[in-house]
C-alpha positions in Angstrom: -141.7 94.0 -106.1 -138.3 93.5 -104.6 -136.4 95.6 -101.8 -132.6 95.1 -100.8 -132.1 96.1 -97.4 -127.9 96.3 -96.8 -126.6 97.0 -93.1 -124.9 96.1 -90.5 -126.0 93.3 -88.1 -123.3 91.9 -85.2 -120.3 93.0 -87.0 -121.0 91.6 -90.1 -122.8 93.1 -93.4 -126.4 91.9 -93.3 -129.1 91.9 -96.1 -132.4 91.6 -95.8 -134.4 90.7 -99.2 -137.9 91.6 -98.9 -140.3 90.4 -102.2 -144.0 91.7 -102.1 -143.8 92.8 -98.3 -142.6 89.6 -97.2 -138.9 89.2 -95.7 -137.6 86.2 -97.5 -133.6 86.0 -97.4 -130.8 87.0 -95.0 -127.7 87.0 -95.3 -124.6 87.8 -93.4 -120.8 88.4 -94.5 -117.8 89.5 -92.8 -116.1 92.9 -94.2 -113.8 90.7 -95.9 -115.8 89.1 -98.8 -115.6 85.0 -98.9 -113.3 82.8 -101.1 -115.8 81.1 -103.4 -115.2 81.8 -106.6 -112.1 83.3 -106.0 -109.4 82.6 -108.7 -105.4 81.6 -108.2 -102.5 80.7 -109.4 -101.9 77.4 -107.3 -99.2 74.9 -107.0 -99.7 71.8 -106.6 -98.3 70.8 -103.4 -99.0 66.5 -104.0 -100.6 64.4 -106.6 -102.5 61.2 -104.8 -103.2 58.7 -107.6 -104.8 56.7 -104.9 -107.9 58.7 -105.0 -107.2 60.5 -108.1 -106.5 64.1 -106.8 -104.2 66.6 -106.4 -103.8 69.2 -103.5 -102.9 72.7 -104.5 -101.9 75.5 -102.5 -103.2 78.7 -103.2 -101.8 81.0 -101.1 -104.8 81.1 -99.1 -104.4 77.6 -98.1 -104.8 74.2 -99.3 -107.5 72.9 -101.8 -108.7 69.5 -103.0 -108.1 69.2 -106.8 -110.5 66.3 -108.4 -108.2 64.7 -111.7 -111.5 62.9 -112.6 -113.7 66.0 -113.2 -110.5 68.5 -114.4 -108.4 66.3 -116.8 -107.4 69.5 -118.5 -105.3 71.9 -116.6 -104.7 76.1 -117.3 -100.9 76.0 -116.7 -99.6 79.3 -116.3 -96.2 78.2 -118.3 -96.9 78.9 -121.8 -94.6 76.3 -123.0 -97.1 73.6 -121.2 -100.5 73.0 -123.0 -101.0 69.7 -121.5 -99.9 66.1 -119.8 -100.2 64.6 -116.4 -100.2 67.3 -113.3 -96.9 66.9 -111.2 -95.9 68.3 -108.1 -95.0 71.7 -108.2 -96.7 72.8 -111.3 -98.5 75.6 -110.9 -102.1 76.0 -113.0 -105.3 78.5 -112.5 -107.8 77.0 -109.9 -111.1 78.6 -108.9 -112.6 77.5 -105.3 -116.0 76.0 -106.3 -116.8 75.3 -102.7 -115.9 76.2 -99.7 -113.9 74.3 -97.1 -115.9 72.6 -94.2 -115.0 71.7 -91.1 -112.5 69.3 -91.8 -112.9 69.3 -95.6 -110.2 71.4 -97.7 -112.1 73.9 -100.3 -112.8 72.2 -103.7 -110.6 73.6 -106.4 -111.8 73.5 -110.5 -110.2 74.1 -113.2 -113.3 75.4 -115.4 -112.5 79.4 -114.4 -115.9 81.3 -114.8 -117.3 84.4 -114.6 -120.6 85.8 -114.2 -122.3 89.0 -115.4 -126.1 89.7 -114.8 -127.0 88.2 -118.6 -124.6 85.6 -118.7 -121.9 83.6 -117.3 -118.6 83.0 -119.2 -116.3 79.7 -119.1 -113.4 78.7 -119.5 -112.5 74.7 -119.6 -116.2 74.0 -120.7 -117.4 74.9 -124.1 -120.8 74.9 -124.9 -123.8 77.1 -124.5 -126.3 76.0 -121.7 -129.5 77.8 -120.0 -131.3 79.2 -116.9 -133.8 76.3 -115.4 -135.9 79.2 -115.0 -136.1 79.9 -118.4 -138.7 77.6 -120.3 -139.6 79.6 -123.7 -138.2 76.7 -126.5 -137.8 79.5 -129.1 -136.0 82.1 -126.9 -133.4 79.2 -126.2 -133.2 78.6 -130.1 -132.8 82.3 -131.2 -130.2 82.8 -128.1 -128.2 79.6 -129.3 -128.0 80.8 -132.7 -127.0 84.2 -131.9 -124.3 83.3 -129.7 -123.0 80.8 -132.1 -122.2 83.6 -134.3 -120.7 86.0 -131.9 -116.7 86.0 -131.9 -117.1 83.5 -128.6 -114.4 80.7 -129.5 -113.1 78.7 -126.9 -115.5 79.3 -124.0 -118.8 78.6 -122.9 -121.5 80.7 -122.2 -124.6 79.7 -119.5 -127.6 82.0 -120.2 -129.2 83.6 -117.2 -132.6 84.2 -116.7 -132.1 87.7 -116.7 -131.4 87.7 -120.0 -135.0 86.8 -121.1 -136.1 89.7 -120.7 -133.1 91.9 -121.8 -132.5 91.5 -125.9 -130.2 89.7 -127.9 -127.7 93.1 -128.3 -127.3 93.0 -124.5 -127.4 89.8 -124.0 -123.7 89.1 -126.9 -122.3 92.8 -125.7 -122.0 90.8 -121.8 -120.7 87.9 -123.1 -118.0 89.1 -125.5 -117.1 91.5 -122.3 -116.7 88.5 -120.0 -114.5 86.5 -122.5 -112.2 89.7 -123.0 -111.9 90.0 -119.2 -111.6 85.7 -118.9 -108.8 85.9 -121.2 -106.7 89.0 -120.0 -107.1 87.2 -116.5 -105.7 84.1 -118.3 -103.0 85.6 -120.3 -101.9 87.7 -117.0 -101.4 83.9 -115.3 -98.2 83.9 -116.6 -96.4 86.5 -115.1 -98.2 86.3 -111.7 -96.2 84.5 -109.5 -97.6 81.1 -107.2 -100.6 82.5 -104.5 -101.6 85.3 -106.8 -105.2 86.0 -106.6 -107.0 87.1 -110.2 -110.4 87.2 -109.0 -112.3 88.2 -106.0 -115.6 88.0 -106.5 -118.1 90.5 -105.8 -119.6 91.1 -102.2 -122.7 89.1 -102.0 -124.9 92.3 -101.2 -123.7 93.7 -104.5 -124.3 90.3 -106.1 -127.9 90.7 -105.1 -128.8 93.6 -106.4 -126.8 92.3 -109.6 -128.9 88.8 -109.6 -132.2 90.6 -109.0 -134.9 89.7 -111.8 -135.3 92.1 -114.4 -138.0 94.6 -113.9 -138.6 93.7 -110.0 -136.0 95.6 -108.2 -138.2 98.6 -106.5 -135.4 99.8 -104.2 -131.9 99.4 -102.3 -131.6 100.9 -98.8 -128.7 101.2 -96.9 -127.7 103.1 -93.9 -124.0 103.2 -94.1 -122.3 105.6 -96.0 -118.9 103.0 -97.4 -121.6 100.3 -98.4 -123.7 103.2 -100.3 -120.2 104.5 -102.1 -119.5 100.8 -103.3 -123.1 100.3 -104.4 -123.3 103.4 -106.3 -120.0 102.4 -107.9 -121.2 99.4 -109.0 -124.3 100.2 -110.2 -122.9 103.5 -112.1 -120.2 101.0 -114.1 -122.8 97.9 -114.3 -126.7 98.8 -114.1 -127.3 102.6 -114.5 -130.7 101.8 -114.7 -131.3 101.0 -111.4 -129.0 103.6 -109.7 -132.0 105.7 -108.7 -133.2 102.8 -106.7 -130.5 103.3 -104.5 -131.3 105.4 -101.3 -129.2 106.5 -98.3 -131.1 105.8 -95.0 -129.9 108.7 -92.1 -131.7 108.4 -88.9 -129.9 107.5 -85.4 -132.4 107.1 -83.5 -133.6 104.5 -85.9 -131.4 102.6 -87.5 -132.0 100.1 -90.5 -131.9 97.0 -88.5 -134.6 98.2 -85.7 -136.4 99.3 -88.3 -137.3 95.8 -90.3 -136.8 93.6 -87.1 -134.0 92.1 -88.5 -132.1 90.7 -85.1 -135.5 89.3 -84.3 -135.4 87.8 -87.7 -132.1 86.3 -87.2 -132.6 84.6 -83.7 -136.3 83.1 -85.2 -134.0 81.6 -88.3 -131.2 80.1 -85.9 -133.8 78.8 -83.8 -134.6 74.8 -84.2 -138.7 75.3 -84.1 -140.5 77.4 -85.8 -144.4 78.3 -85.4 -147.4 77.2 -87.8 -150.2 78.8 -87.9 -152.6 76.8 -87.2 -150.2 76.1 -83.9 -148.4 73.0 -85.4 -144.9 73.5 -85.4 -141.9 72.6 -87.2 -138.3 71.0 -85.7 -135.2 72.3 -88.1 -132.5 69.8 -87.1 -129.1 70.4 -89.5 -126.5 67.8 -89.2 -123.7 66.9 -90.7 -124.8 64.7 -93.1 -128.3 66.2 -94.0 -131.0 68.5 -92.3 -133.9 67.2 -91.0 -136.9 68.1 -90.6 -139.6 67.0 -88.4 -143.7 68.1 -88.3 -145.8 68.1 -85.5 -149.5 68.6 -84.4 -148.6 70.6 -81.6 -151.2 73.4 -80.0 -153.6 72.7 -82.9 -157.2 71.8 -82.1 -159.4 71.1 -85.1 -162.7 70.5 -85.2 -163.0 68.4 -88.4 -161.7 64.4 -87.9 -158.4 63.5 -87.9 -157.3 63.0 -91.2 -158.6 67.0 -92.2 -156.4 68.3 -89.4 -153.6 66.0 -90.7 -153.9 67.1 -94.2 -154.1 70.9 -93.0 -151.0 71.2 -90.8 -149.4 69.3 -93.4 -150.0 71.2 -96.6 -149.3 74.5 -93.9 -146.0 73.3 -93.0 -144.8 72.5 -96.9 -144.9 76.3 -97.8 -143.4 77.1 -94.8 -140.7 74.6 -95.1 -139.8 76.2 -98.5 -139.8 79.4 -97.2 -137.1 78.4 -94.5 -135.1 76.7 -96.3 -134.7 79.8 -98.6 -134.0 81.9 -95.5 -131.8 79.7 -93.8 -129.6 78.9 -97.1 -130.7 75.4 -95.9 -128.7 72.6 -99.1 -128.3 69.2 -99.4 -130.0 66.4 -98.7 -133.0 67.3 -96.8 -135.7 64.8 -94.7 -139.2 66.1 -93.9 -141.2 63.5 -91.5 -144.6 64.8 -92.0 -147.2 63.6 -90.2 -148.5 60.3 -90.9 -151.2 60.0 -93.5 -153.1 56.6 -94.9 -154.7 57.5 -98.1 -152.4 57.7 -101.1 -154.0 60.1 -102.8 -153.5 62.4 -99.9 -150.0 61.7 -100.0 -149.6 62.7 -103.5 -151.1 66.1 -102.7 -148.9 66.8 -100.0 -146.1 66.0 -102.6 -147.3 68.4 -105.2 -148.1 70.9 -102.8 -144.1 70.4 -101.8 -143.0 70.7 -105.2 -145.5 74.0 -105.3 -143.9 75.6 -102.7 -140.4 75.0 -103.7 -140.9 76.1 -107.2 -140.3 79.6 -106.2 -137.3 79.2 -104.6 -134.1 81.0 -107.4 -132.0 78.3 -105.7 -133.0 74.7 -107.7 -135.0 72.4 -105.2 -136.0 69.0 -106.0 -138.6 66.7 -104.1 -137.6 63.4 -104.5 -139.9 61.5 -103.2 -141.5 60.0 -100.0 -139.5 56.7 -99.0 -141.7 53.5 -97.9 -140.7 55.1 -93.8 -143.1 57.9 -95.1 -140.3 60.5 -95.1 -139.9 63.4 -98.0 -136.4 63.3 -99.2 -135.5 67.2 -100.8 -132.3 68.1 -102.2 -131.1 71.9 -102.5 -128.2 73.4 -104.7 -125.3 74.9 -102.4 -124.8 78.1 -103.1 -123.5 80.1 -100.1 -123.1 78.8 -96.2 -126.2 77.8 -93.9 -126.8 81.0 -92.0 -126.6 79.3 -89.1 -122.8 78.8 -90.1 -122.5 82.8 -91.7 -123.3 83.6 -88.2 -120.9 82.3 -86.8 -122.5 79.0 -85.1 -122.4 75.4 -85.4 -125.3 73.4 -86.2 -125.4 71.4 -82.8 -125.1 75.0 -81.4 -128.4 76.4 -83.2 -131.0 78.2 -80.7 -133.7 76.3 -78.9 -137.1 77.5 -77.8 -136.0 79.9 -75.3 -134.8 82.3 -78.0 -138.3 82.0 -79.8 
């Protein structure tokens, strides 16, 4: 079963996801929710055929604008339906990543947005599923239903929730999603340049919202204005899980004390991390990619060599899955595991890789292992590392003294 703990952690909104006892995300967000998935009315400050993009000003700042992946544009000018993007033209962006470091956010003209069955297009058509869900004739039946619903001119992306939910619920979220899509669309053109048509939900809302159906056991908070805004939300959304939510009042022991979470925190911005068996694991993120490196370290087996290889390694796979999930670790990920000669040992260590990772809601792919003997991983961006929603820089993660 699954437990949402929401509080706060260092001044910023912190929340713990705990799944069958086991603390296994944390996440941190400033009172003021982030700009992903936000959606504008930008103008477009310069076209650069040189590199085939545009940069648009939202209001909020300045965004990169790909003309090879958006070659249709949502102008807010009713008269305008389509031709080339020219300065000053202002269309409907959504950020579909955030800016880093240097970077400028990436802008999209596909608009979506998501419900807890569904998510809802517009710029795409089509209808497209959950990886997670597998069951050929629940894809089939779903394809055929929505076909038939009064969805015209937008997509739909099946989530895995909606496995579990019905057909009925399933078309009542989706033709809700396009009503709200196209009033946001059709209120474009009176809005004027900067004008922000979507925030997005909070991300501890968005959690309880994403949670799998039938797992969520309970939602703790200890702070009165984060318990009004959940019980909002789940009175308007999911008032079926409303009496999961509880109100947590003691002073004298509050939330985060309770669950550890600040020791949690400093373990997950640290750059080793513990096995068992007294291996240990280096977490290096960079720029470019994160690595990962596996030693031997304290452990002292009594079997030969290639046992105690094969252990710490097959050890350190499930636990590098389950930091990559609590770090929000993405991207292009090298594991240097330690050395092994047989081939048939390194195929296990793959599968036991691709084992661990399976459980991950975040899609993770292993590779392969290059002819160097490294494991090349690749994880879908979602949010920020943690080490960057707290407020730190990769070369300015923790070292062993925090540990």
């Amino acid at each position: 079963m699954e437990k949402r703990i929401i509080t706060w952690l260092r001044g910023r909104i912190c929340t713990a996801f705990i799944q069958d006892g086991s603390l296994v995300e944390l996440t941190l967000e400033d009172e003021d929710c982030s700009v992903l998935n936000r959606i504008y009315v930008g103008r477009v400050q310069k076209v650069v055929p040189g590199i085939n993009a545009a940069f648009i000003d939202t209001g909020d700042g300045v965004g990169y604008y790909s003309l090879t992946e958006n070659r249709s544009h949502l102008f807010t000018d009713r008269n305008r339906k389509e031709g080339p993007l020219r300065q000053g033209d202002e269309i409907l962006v959504q950020i579909s990543r955030e800016g880093v470091k240097t970077k400028a956010p990436v802008l999209t003209a596909n608009l979506s947005l998501p419900g807890r069955l569904c998510v809802v297009t517009a710029g795409r058509t089509g209808i497209g599923f959950s990886n997670k869900i597998s069951d050929s004739l629940f894809k089939k039946e779903a394809k055929a239903c929505l076909e038939e619903a009064p969805l015209s001119g937008v997509g739909v992306i099946v989530r895995t929730n909606a496995y579990q939910a019905g057909m009925d619920a399933l078309i009542k979220e989706c033709i809700l999603l396009k009503e709200r899509l196209e009033a946001l669309i059709k209120d474009a053109a009176c809005r004027v340049s900067g004008s922000c048509l979507y925030q997005p939900l909070p991300s501890y809302i968005t959690g309880v919202r994403d949670a799998y159906e039938g797992r969520l056991s309970s939602i703790v908070t200890d702070d009165r204005g984060l318990y009004d805004q959940l019980k909002a939300y789940l009175k308007e959304e999911q008032p079926e899980d409303l009496e999961k939510l509880e109100f947590y009042d003691d002073s004298l022991l509050p939330l985060y004390k309770l669950y550890g979470l600040e020791t949690v925190l400093d373990r997950a911005l640290g750059k080793r991390v513990w096995l068992k068996s007294g291996g240990y694991l280096v977490i290096e993120p960079t720029e470019a990619m994160t690595v990962i490196d596996v030693n031997t370290g304290k452990y002292e087996g009594r079997k030969k060599m290639a046992d105690t290889i094969r252990k710490i390694n097959n050890e350190a796979a499930f636990t590098i899955a389950a930091q990559l999930r609590l770090r929000n670790l993405s991207g292009i990920i090298m594991v240097d595991f330690i050395d092994m000669e047989q081939e048939e040992d390194k195929k296990a260590l793959l599968d036991c890789l691709k084992q661990a990772v399976s459980t991950d809601p975040v899609r993770t792919v292993v590779v392969d292992m290059t002819p160097l003997g490294l494991v090349e991983l690749t994880r879908k961006k979602v949010r920020k590392p943690l080490y960057e929603q707290a407020g730190q820089t990769y070369d300015g993660m923790r070292g062993d003294k925090n540990l």
